[in-house]
C-alpha positions as MATLAB code, in Angstrom:
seq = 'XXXXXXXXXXXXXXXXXXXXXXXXXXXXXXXXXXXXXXXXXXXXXXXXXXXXXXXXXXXXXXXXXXXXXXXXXXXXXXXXXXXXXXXXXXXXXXXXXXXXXXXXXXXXXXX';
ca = [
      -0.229    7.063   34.001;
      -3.858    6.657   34.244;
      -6.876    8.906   35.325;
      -6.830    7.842   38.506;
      -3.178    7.798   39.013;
      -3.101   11.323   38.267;
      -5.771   12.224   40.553;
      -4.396    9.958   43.392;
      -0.475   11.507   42.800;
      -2.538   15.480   42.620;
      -3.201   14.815   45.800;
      -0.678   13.040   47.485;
       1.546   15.824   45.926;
      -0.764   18.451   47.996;
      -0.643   16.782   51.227;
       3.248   16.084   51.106;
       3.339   19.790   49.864;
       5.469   18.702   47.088;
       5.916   20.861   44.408;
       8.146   18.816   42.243;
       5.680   16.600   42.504;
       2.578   18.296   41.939;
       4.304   20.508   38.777;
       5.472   17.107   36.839;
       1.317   16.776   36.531;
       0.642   19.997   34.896;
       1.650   20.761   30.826;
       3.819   23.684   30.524;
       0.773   25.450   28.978;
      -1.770   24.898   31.852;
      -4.306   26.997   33.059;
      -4.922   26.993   36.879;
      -8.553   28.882   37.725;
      -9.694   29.404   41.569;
     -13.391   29.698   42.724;
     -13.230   33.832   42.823;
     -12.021   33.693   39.147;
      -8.579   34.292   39.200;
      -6.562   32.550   36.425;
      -2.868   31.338   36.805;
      -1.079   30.762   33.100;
       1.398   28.783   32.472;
       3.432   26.020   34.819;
       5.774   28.881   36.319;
       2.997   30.929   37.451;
       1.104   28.019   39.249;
       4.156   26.781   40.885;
       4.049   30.244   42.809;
       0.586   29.671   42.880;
       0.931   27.276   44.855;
       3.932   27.892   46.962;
       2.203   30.233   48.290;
      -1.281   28.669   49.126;
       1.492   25.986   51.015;
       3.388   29.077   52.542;
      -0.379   30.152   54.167;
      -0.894   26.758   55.458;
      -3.506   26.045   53.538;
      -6.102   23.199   54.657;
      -5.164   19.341   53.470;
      -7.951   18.317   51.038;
      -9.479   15.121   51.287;
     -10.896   13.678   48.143;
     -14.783   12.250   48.513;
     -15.595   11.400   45.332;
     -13.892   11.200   42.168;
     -15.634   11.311   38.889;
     -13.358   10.151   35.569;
     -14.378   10.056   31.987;
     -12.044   10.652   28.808;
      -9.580   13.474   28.940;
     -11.522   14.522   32.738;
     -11.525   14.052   35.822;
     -14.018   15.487   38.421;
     -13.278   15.539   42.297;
     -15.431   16.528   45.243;
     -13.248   17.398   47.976;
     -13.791   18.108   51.866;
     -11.049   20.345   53.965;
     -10.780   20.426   57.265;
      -9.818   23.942   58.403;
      -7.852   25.092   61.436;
     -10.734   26.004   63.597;
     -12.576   22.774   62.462;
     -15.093   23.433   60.158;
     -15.223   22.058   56.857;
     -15.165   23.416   53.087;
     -16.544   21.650   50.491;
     -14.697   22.283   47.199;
     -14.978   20.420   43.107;
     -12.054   20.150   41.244;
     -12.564   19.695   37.393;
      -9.408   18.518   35.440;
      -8.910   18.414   31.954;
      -6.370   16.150   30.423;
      -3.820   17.122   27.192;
      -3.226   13.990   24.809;
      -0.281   12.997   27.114;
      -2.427   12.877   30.128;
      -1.077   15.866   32.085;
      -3.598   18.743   33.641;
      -4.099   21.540   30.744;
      -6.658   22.898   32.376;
      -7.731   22.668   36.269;
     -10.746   24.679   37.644;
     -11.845   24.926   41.448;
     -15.427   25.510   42.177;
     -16.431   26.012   46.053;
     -19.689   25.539   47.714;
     -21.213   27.897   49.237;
     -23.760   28.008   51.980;
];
C-alpha cells in the first residue's frame, strides 16, 4: 500500500466509522497523540480511543490537503460540526518500515 493509499483508506475508515478498518493501518506499537496532549499507546488503547470519539458523534473530517514525503504523511483537514462551523485540524503520520501508522499526531488551529 502506498502513502496515499493509506491516507485515502485513514479516512474512508473514519467516515464509514470502521474500526476494523481504521486499526489494520496502525502497528501494534503505535502512538496516537491529540491536540491537548493526551497520548494513546498501543493499538488496543486507540481502538477505544476511537470508539469512543465515534460513540460522541464526532464531526466527519474532510481532507484539504495532503502533504507525503518518505515514511510521512501530512494532512490538513476541515470538519464540519453540528451547529455548522468549521475546525481546522493537521494530522502528521509517521510510517514503520511496513508502511503502517507508528506514530500519528493531531494538531488543531486555533483562532
Amino acid at each position: 500500500m502506498t502513502s496515499a493509499d493509506l491516507s485515502d483508506r485513514y479516512f474512508t475508515s473514519i467516515r464509514a466509522r470502521d474500526i476494523d478498518g481504521l486499526m489494520a493501518l496502525y502497528a501494534e506499537d503505535a502512538v496516537f497523540t491529540l491536540p491537548d496532549g493526551r497520548e494513546f499507546s498501543g493499538a488496543a488503547a486507540i481502538r477505544e480511543m476511537h470508539l469512543s470519539v465515534f460513540a460522541a458523534g464526532a464531526p466527519i473530517p474532510t481532507p484539504v490537503a495532503t502533504v507525503i514525503g518518505n515514511g510521512s504523511i501530512a494532512v490538513e483537514i476541515e470538519a464540519r460540526l453540528a451547529d455548522g462551523t468549521a475546525r481546522r485540524t493537521a494530522n502528521f503520520y509517521h510510517l514503520d518500515a511496513a508502511g503502517h501508522i507508528r506514530r500519528l499526531r493531531v494538531y488543531r488551529q486555533s483562532k
